[in-house]
PLY file of the C-alpha trace (Angstrom):
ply
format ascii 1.0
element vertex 46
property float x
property float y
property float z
element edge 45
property int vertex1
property int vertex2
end_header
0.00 0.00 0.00
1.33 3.23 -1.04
2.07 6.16 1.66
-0.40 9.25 1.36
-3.79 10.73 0.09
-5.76 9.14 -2.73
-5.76 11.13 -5.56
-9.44 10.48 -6.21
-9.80 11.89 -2.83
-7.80 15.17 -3.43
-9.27 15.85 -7.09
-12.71 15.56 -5.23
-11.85 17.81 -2.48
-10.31 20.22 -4.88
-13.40 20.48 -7.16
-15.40 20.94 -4.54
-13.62 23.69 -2.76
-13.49 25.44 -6.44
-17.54 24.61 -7.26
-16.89 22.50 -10.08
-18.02 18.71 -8.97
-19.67 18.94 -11.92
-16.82 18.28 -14.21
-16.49 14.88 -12.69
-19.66 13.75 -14.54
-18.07 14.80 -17.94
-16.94 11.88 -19.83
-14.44 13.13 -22.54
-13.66 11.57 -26.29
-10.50 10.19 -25.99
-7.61 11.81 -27.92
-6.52 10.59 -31.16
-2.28 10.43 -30.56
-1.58 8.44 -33.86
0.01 11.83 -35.67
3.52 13.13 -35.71
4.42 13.33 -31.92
7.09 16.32 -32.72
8.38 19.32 -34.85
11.73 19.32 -36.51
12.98 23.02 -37.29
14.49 23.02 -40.60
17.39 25.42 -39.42
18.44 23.38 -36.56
19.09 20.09 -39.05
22.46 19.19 -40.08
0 1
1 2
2 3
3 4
4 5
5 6
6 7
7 8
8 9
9 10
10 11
11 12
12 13
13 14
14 15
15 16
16 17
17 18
18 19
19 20
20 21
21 22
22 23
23 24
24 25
25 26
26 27
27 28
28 29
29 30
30 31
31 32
32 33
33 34
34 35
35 36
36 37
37 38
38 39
39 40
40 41
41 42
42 43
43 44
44 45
């Protein structure tokens, strides 16, 4: 068992000190990572 807080617990806490529980309920698309992960600057190539 790992030392401290649950996350969960402190995301919870946080959204509730802030008013935004709501965003908790919000189930979001997930991203679509399958492009170019970087940009090469053509004057830094050798």
């Amino acid at each position: 068992m790992l030392n401290g807080p649950c996350s969960w617990q402190l995301i919870y806490e946080r959204l509730t000190n802030i008013g935004q529980t709501d965003k908790l309920k919000n189930i979001n698309a997930p991203k679509d990572w399958s492009g170019c992960r970087g940009f090469v600057r053509e004057d830094h190539r050798i």
